[in-house]
Backbone as JSON, one array per atom type, in Angstrom:
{
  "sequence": "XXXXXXXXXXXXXXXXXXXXXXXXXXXXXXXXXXXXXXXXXXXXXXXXXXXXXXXXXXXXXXXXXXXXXXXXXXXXXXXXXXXXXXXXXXXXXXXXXXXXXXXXXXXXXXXXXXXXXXXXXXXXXXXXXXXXXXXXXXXXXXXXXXXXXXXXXXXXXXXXXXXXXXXXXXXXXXXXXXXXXXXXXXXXXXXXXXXXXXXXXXXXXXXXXXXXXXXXXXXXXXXXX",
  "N": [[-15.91, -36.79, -41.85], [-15.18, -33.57, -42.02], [-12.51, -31.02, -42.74], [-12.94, -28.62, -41.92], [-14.44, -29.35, -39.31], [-12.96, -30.39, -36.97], [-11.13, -29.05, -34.84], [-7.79, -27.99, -34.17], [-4.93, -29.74, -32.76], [-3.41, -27.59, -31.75], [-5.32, -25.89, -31.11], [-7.1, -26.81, -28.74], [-5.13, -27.1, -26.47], [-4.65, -24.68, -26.12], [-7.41, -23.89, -25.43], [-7.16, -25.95, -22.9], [-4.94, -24.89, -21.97], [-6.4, -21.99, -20.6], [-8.9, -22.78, -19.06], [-7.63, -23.82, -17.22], [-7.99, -23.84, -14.41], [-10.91, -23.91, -14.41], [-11.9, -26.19, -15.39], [-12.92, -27.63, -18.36], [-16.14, -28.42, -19.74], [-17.02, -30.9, -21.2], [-20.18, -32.22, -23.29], [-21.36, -34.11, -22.33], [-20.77, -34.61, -19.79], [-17.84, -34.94, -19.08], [-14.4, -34.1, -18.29], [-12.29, -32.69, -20.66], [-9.33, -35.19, -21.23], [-5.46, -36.08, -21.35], [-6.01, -37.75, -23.13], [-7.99, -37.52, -24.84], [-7.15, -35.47, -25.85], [-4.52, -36.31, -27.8], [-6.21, -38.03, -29.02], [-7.29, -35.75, -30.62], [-5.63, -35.49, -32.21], [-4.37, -37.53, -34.12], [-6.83, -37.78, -35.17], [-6.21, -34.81, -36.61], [-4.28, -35.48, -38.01], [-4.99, -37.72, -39.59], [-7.13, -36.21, -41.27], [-5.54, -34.38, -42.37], [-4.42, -32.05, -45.2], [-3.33, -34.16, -48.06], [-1.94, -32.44, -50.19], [-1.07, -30.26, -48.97], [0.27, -30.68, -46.55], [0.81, -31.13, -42.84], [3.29, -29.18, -40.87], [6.13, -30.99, -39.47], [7.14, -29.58, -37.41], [5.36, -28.58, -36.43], [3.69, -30.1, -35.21], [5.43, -31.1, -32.98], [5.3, -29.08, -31.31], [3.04, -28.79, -30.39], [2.86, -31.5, -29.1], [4.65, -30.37, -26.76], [2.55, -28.55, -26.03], [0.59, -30.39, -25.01], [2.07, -32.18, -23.26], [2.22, -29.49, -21.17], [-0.03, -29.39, -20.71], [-0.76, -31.48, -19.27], [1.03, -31.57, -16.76], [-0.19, -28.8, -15.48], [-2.41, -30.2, -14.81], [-1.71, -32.46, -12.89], [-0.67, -30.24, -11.23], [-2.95, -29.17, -10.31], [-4.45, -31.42, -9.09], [-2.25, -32.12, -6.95], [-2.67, -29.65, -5.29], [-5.29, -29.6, -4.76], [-5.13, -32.08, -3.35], [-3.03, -31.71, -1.2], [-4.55, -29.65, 0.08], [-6.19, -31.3, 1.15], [-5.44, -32.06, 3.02], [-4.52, -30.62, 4.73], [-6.78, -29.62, 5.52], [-7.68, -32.12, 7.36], [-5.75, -32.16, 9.0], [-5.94, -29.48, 10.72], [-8.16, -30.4, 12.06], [-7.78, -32.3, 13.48], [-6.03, -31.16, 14.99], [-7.66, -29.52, 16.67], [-9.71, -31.45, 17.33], [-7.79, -32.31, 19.65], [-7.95, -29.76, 21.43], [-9.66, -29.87, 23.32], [-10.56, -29.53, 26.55], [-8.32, -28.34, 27.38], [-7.02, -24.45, 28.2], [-7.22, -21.99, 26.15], [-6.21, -18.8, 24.61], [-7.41, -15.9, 23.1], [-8.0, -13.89, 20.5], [-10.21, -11.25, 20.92], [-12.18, -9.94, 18.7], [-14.47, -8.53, 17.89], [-17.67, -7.41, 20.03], [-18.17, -8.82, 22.83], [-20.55, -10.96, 24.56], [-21.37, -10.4, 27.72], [-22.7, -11.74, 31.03], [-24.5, -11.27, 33.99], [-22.84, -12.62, 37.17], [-21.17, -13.92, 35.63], [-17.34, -14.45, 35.0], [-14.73, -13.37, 33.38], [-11.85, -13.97, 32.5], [-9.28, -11.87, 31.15], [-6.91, -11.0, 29.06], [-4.08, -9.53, 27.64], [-1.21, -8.58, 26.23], [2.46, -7.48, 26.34], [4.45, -5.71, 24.16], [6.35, -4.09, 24.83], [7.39, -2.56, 28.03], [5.55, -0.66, 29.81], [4.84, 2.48, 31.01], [1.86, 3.02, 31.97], [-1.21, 1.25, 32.3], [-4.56, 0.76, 30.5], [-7.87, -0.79, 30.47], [-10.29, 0.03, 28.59], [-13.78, 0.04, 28.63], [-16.9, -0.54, 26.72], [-20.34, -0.28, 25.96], [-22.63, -1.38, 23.82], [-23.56, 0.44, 22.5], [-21.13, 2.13, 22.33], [-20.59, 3.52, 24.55], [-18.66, 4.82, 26.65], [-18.1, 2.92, 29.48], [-16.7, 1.36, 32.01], [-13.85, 1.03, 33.35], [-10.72, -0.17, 33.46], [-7.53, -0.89, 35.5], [-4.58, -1.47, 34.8], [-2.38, -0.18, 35.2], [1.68, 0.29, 35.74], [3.17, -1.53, 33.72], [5.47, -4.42, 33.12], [7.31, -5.77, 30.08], [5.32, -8.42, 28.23], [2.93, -10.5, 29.14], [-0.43, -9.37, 30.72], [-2.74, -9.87, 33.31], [-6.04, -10.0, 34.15], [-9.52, -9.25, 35.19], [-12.95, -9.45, 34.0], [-15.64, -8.5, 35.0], [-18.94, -9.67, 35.16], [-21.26, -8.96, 37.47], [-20.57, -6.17, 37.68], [-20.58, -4.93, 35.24], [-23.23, -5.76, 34.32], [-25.36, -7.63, 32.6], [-24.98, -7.68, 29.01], [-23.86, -6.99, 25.75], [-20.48, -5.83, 25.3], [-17.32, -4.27, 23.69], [-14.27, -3.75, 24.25], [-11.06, -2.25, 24.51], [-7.51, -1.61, 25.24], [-5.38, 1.04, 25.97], [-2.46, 1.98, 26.09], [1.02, 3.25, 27.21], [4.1, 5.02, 26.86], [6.61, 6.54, 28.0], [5.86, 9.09, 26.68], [4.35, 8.04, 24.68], [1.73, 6.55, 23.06], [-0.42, 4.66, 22.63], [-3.12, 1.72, 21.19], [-4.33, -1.85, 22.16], [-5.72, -4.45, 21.45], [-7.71, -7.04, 23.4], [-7.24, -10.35, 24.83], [-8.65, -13.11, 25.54], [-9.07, -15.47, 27.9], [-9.74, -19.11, 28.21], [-11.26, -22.41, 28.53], [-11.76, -24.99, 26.46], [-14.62, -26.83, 25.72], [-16.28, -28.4, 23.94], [-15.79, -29.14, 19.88], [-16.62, -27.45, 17.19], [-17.43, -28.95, 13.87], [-17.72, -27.77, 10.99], [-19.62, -29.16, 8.04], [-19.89, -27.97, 5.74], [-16.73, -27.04, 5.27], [-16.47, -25.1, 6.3], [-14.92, -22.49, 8.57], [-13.6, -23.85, 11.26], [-14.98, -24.23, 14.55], [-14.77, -23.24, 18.14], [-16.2, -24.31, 21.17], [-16.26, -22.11, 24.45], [-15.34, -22.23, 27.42], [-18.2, -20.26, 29.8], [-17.84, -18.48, 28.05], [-18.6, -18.57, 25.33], [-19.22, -19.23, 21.59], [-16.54, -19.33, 19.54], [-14.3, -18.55, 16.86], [-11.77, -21.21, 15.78], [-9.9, -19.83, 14.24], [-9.41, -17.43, 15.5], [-8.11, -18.48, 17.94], [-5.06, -17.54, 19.25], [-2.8, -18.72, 21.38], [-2.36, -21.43, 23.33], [-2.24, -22.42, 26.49], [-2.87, -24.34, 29.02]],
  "CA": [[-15.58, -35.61, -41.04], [-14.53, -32.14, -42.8], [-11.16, -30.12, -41.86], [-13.79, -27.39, -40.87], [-15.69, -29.71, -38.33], [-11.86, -30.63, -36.36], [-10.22, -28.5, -33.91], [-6.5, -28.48, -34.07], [-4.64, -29.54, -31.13], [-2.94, -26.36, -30.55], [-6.55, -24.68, -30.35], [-7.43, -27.3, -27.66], [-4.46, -27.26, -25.37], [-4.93, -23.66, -25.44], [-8.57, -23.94, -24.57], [-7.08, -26.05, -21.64], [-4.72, -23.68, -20.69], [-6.85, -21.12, -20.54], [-9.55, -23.41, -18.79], [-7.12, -25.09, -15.96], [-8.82, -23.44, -13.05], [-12.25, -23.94, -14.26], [-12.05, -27.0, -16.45], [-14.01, -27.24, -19.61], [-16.92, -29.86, -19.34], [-18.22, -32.0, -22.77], [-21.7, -32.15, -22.95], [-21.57, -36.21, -21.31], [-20.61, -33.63, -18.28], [-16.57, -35.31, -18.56], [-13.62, -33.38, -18.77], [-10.92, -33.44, -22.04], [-8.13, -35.77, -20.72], [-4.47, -35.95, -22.68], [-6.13, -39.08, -24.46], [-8.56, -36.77, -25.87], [-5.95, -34.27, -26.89], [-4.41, -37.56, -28.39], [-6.98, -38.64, -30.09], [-7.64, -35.08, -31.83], [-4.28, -34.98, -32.87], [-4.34, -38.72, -34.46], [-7.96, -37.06, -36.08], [-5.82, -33.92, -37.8], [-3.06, -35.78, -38.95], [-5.48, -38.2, -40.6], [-7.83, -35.62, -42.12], [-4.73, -33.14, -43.15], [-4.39, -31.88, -46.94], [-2.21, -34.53, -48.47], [-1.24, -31.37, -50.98], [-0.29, -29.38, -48.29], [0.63, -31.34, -45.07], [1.14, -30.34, -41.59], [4.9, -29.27, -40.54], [6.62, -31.28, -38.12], [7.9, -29.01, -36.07], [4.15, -28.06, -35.81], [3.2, -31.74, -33.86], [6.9, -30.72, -31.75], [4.43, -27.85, -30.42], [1.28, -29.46, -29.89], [3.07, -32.58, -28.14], [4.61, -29.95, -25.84], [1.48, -28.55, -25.33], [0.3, -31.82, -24.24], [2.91, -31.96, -21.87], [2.23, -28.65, -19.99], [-1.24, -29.56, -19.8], [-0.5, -32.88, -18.17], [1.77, -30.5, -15.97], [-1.17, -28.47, -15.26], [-4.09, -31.14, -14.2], [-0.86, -32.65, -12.04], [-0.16, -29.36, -10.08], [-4.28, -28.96, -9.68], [-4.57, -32.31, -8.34], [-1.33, -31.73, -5.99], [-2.92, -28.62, -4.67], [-6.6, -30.44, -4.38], [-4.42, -33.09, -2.23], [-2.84, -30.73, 0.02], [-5.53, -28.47, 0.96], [-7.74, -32.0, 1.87], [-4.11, -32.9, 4.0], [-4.4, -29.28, 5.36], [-7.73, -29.68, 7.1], [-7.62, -33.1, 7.83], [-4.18, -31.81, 10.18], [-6.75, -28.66, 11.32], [-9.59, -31.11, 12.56], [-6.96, -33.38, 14.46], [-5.92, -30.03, 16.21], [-8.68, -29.14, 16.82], [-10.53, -32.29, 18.84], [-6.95, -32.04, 20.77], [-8.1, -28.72, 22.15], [-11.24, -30.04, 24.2], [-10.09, -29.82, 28.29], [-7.44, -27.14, 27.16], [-7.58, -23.36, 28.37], [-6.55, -21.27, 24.85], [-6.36, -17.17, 24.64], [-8.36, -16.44, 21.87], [-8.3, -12.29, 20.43], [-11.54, -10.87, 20.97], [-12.11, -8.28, 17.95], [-16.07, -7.59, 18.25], [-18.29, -7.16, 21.06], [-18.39, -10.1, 23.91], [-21.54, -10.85, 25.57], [-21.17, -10.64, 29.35], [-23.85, -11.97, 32.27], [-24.2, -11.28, 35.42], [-22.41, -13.8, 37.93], [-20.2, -14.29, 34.86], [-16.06, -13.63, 35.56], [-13.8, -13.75, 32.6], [-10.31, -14.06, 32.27], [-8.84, -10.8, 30.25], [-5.05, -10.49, 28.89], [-3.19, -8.18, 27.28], [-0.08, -8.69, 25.99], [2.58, -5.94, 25.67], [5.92, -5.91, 23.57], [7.8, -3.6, 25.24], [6.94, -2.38, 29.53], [4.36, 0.27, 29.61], [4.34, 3.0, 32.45], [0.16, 3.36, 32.26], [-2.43, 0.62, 30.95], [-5.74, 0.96, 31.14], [-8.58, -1.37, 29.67], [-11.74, 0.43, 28.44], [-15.05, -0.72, 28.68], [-17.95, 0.19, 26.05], [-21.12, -1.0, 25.81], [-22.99, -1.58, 22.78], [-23.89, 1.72, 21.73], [-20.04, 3.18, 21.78], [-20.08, 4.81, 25.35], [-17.65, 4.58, 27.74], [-19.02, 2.51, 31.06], [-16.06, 1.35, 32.9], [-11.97, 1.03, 32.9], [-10.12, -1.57, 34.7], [-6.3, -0.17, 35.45], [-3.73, -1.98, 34.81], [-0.83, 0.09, 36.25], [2.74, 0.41, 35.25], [3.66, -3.7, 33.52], [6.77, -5.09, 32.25], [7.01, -6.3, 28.89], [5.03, -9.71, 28.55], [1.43, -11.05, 29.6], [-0.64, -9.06, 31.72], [-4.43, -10.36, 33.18], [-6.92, -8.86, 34.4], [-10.99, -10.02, 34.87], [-13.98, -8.9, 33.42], [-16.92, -9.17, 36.15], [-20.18, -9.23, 35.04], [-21.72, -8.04, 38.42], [-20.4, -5.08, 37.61], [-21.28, -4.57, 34.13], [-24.24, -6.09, 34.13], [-25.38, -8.28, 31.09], [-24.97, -6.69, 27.8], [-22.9, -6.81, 24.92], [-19.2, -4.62, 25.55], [-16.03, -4.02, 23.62], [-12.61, -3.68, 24.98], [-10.08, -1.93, 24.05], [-6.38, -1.45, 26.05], [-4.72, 1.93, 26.06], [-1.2, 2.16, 26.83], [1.75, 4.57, 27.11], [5.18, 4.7, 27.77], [7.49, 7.75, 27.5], [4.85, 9.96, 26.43], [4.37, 7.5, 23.63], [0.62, 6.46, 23.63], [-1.43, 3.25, 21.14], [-3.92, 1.19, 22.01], [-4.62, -3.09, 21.64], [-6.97, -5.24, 21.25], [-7.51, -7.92, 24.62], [-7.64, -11.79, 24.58], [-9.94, -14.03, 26.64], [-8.7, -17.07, 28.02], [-11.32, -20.42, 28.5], [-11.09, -24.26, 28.58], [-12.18, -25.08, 25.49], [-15.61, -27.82, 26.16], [-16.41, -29.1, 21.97], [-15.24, -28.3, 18.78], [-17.58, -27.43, 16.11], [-16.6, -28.61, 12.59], [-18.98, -27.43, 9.77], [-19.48, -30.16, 6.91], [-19.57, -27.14, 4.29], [-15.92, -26.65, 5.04], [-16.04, -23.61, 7.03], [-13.87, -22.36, 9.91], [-14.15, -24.86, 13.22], [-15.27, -23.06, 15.98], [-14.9, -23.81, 19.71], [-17.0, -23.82, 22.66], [-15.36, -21.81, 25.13], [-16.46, -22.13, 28.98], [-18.24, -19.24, 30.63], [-17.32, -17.24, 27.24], [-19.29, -18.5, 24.21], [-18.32, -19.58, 20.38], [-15.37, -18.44, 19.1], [-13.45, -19.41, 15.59], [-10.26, -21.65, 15.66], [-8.5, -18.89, 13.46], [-9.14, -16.6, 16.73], [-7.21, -18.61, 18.61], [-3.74, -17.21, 19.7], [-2.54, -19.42, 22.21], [-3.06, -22.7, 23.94], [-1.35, -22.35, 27.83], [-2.6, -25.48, 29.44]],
  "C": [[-14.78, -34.63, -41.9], [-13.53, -31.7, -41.94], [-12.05, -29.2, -41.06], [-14.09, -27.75, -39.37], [-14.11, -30.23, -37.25], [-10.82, -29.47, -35.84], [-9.04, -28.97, -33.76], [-5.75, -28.81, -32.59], [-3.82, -28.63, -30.83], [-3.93, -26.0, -29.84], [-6.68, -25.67, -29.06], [-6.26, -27.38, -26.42], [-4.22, -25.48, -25.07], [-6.3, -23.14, -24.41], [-8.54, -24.69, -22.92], [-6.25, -25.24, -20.87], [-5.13, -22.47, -20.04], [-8.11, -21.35, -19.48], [-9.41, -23.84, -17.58], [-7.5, -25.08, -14.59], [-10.17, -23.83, -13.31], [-12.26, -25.17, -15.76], [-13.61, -27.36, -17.63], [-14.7, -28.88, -19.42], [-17.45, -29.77, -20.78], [-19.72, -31.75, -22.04], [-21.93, -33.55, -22.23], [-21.13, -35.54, -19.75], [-19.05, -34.61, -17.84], [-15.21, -34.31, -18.8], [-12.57, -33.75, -19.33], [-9.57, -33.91, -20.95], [-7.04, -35.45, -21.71], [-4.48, -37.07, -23.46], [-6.69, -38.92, -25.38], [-7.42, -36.12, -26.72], [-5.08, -35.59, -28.37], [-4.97, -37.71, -29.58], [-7.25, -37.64, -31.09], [-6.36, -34.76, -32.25], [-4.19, -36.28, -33.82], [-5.67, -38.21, -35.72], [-7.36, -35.88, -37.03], [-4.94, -34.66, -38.94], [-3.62, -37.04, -40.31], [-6.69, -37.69, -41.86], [-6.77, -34.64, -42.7], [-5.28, -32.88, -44.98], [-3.3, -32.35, -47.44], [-1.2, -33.39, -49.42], [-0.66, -30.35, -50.05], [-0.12, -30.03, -46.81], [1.59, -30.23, -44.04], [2.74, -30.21, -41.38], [5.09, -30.11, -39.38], [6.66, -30.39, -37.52], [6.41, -28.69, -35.37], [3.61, -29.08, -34.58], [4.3, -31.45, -33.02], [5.9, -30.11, -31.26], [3.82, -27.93, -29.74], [1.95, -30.27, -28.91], [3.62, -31.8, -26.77], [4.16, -29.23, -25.58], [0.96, -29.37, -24.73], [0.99, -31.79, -22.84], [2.74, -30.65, -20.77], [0.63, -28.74, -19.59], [-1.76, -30.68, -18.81], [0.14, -32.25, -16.73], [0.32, -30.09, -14.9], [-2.53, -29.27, -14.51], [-2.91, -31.43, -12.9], [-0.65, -31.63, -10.81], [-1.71, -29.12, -9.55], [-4.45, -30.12, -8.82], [-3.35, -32.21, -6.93], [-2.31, -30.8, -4.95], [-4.31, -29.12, -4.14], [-5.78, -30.98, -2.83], [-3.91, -32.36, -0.63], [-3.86, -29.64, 0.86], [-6.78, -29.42, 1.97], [-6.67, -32.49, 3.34], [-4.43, -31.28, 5.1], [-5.39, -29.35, 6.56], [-8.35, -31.02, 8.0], [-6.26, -32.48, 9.66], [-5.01, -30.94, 10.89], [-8.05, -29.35, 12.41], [-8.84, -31.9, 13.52], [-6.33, -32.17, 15.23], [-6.99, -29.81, 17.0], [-9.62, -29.9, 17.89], [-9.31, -32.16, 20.09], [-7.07, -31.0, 21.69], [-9.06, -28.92, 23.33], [-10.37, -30.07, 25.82], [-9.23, -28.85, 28.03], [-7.94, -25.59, 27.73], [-6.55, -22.95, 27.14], [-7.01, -19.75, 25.05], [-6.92, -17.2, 23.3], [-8.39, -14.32, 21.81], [-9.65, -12.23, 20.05], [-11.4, -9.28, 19.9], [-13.29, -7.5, 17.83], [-16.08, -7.05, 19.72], [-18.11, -8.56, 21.53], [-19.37, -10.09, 24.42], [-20.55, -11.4, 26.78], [-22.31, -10.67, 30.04], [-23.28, -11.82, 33.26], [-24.33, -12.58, 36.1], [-21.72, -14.52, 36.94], [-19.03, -13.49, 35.42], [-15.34, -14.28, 34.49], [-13.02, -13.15, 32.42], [-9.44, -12.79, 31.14], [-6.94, -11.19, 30.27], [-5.02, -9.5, 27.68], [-2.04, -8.72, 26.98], [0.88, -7.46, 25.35], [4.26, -6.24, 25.38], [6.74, -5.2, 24.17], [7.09, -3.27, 27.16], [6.42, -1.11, 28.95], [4.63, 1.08, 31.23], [2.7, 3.49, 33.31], [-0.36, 2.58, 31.11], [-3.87, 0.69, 31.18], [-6.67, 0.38, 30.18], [-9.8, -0.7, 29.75], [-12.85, -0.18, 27.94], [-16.02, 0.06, 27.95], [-19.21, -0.26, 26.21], [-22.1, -1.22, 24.48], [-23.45, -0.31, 21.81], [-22.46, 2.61, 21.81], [-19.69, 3.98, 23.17], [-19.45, 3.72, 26.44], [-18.19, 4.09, 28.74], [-18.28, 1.8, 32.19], [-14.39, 1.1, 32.32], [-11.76, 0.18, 34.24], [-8.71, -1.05, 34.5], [-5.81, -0.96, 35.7], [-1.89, -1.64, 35.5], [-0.06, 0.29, 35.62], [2.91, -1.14, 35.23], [5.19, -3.33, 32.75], [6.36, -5.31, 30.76], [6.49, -8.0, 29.01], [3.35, -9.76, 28.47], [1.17, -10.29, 30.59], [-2.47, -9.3, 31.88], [-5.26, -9.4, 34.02], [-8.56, -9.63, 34.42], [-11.72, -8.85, 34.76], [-15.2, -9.64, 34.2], [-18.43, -9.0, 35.47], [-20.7, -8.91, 35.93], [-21.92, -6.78, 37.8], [-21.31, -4.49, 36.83], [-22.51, -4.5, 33.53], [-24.51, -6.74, 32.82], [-25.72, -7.54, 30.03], [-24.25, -7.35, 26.84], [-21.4, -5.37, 25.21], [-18.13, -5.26, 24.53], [-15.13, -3.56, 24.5], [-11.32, -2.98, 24.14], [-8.47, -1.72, 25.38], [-5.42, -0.06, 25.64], [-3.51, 1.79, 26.94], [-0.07, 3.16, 26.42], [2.95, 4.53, 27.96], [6.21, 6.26, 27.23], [7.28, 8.44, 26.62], [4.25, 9.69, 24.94], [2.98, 6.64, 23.72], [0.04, 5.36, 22.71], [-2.21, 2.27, 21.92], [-3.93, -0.48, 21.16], [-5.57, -3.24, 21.63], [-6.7, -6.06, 22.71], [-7.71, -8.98, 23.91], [-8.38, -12.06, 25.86], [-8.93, -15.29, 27.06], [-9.57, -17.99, 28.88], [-10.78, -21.44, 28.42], [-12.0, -23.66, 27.62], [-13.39, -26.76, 25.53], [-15.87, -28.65, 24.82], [-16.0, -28.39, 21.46], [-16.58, -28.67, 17.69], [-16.74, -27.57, 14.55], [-17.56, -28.74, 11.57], [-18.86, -28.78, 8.78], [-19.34, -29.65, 5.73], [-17.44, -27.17, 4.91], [-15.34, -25.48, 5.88], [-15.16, -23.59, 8.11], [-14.31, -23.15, 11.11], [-14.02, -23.81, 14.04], [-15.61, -23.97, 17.4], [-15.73, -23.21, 20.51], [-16.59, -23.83, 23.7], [-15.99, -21.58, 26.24], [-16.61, -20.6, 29.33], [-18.2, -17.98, 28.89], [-18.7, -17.69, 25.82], [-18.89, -19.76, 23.22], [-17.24, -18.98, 19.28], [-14.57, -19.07, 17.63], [-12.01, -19.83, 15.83], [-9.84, -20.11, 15.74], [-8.56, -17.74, 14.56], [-8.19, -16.82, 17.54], [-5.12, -18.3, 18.83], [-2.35, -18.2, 20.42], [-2.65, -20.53, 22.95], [-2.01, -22.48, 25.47], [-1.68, -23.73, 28.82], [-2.57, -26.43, 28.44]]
}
């Protein structure tokens, strides 16, 4: 083996730090451990140039390179660990929700049927002297308002009839106004929650919400029963 054909172990513990998110794969498809690093450090020091030999302080360097790349695999594996602890804890929420009613913010459109009646809230941080929930329908126009009145600060409900509306797709929005001070929310839904859907890619669990649909966890707001 030639000095040429041997990578020093600085270059390689830079190639791993540079690497530590997207680790560097050998062609045997394994990735350099710190036994490799090791071993090509055990490989310089026995091919050096007895006429000109390596400095100590230079192996001081390398060895604590070693060390921050041991560091490094350590805090990736940590973070691996926790994120599989994360949705393991998400999935055990998650079957707990089944028989539950949860508020859930609605930010699209909702389908609504007729001889459907769902549960609307609102929630408002400070008391409001005029609220009023507007009704769209899928093309953007205005098709009904449900008045809410003068509320306190707090929770305020309200239903959404399909009769009325007739089956469609609608947005919602909530206009309110208090001492000539005017902004508008978003509404929540509130459902018993019937299954939970949990993808096998990984993706967001989504519930099946009575009378309402499928909705994503990360929608959910609230759990009240």
């Amino acid at each position: 083996m030639s000095l040429a054909q041997i990578r020093t172990t600085a270059q390689y513990s830079q190639e791993q730090v540079r690497t530590s998110e997207e680790p560097n794969v050998s062609g045997n498809g394994t990735v350099p451990t710190s036994n490799d690093f090791l071993t090509m450090m055990v490989a310089q020091i026995q091919n050096q140039n007895p006429l000109n030999p390596t400095d100590g302080t230079q192996y001081l360097t390398q060895l604590g390179m070693m060390s921050a790349v041991e560091s490094l695999e350590g805090v990736k594996m940590g973070m691996m660990n926790m994120n599989i602890g994360i949705t393991n804890l998400e999935m055990l929420q998650a079957t707990n929700l089944v028989g539950k009613k949860v508020l859930m913010d609605v930010k699209g459109e909702l389908d609504v049927s007729e001889g459907q009646t769902l549960e609307g809230r609102v929630k408002f941080d400070q008391a409001v002297d005029k609220a009023t929930v507007m009704v769209y329908d899928d093309s953007g126009e205005l098709v009904d308002k449900i008045e809410l009145g003068p509320h306190g600060a707090g929770m305020a409900e309200f239903t959404i009839d399909g009769d009325e509306l007739g089956t469609g797709e609608y947005s919602f929005e909530v206009m309110a106004e208090t001492g000539g001070e005017a902004w508008s929310q978003k509404i929540m839904i509130a459902a018993d929650v019937e299954s939970v859907n949990i993808p096998a890619d990984g993706g967001a669990i989504m519930l099946s919400l009575k009378g309402v649909g499928v909705m994503s966890m990360y929608d959910m707001r609230e759990i009240t029963v």
